[in-house]
One Martini backbone bead per residue (centre of mass of N, CA, C, O) as a GRO file, in nm:
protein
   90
    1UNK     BB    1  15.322  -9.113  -3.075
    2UNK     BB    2  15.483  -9.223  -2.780
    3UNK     BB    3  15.613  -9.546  -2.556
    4UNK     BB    4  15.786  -9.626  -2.217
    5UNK     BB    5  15.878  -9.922  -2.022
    6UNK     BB    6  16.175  -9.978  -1.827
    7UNK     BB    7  16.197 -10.280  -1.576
    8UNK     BB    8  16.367 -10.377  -1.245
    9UNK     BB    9  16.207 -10.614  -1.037
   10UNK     BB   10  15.951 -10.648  -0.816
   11UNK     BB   11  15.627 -10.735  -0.928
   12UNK     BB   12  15.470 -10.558  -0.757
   13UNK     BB   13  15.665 -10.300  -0.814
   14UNK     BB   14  15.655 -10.268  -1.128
   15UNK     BB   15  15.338 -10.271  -1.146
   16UNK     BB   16  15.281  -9.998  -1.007
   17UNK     BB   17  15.463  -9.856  -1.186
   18UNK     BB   18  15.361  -9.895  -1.435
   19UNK     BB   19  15.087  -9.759  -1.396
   20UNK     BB   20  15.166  -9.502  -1.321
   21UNK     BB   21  15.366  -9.466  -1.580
   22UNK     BB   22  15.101  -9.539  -1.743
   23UNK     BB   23  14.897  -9.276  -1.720
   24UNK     BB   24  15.047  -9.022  -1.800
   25UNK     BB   25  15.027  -9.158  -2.100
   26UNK     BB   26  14.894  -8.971  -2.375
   27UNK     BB   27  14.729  -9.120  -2.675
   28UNK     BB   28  14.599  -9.163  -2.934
   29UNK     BB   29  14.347  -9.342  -3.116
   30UNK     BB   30  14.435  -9.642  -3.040
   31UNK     BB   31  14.716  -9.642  -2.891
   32UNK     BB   32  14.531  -9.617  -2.578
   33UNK     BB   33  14.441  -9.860  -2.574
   34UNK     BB   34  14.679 -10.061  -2.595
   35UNK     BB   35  14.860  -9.946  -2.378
   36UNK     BB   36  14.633 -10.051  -2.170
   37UNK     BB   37  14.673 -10.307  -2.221
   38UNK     BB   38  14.940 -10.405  -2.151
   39UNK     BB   39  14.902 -10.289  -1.878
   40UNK     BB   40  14.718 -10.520  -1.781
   41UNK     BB   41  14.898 -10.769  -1.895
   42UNK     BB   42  15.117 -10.682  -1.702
   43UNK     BB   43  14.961 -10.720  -1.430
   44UNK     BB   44  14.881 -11.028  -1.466
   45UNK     BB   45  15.162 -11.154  -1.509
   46UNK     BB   46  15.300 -11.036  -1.228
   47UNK     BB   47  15.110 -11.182  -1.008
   48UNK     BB   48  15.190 -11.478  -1.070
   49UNK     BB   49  15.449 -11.450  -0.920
   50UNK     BB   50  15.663 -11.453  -0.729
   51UNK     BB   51  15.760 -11.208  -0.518
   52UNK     BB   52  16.079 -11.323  -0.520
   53UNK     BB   53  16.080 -11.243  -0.834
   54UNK     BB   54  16.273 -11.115  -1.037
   55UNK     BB   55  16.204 -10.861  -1.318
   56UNK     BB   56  16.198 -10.733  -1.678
   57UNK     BB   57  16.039 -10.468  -1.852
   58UNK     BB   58  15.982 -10.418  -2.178
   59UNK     BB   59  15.772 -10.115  -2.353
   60UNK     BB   60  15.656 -10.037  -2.660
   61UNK     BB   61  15.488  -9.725  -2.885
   62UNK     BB   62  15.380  -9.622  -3.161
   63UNK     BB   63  15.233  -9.424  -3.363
   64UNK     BB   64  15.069  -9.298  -3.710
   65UNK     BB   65  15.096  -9.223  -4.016
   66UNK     BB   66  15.073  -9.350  -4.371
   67UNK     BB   67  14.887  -9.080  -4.471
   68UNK     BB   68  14.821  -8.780  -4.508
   69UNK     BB   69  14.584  -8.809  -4.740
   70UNK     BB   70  14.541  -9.025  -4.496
   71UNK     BB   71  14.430  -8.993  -4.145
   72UNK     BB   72  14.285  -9.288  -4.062
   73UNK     BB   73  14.566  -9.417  -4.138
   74UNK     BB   74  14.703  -9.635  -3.889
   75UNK     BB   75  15.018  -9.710  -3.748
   76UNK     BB   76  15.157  -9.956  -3.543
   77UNK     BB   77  15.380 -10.012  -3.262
   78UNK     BB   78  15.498 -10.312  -3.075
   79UNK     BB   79  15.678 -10.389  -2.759
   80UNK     BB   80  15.718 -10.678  -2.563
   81UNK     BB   81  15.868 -10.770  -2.222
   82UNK     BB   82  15.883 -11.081  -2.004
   83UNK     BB   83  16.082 -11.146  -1.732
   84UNK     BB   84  16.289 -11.363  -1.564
   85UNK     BB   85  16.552 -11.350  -1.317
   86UNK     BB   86  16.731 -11.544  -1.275
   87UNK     BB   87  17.022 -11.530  -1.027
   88UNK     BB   88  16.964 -11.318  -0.830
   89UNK     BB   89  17.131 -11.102  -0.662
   90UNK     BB   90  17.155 -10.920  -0.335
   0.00000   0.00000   0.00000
């Protein structure tokens, strides 16, 4: 399974959007622990921001199987980015 998000605009508007589209989806674990975590750990991140800075974020994660003959070792990519947009005009 794979999941993936991004996003830019103002951090309260990201977060809201990233909470409802990573809820949508649904992961095998513990991949689904992870993404959970992720969407908290940006959503702690995003309330901190002033308002009016807009930011970006791409998040995105897939799990595997590393061994088809050894089902329970599984192999997880994680990849987080979150930025503010300084200079950004409207």
């Amino acid at each position: 399974m794979s999941w993936s998000a991004n996003m830019v605009g103002k951090p309260k508007a990201v977060a809201a959007k990233l909470a409802r589209e990573l809820s949508w989806i649904k992961c095998a674990e513990p991949e689904e622990t992870i993404k959970n975590a992720v969407s908290t750990a940006l959503a702690t991140a995003l309330a901190s921001f002033p308002s009016d800075l807009p930011v970006s974020i791409v998040a995105n994660g897939s799990q595997q199987v590393t061994d088809v003959n050894k089902p329970a070792e599984l192999q997880n990519y994680l990849y987080v980015e979150l930025k503010p947009l300084y200079g950004f005009i409207e």
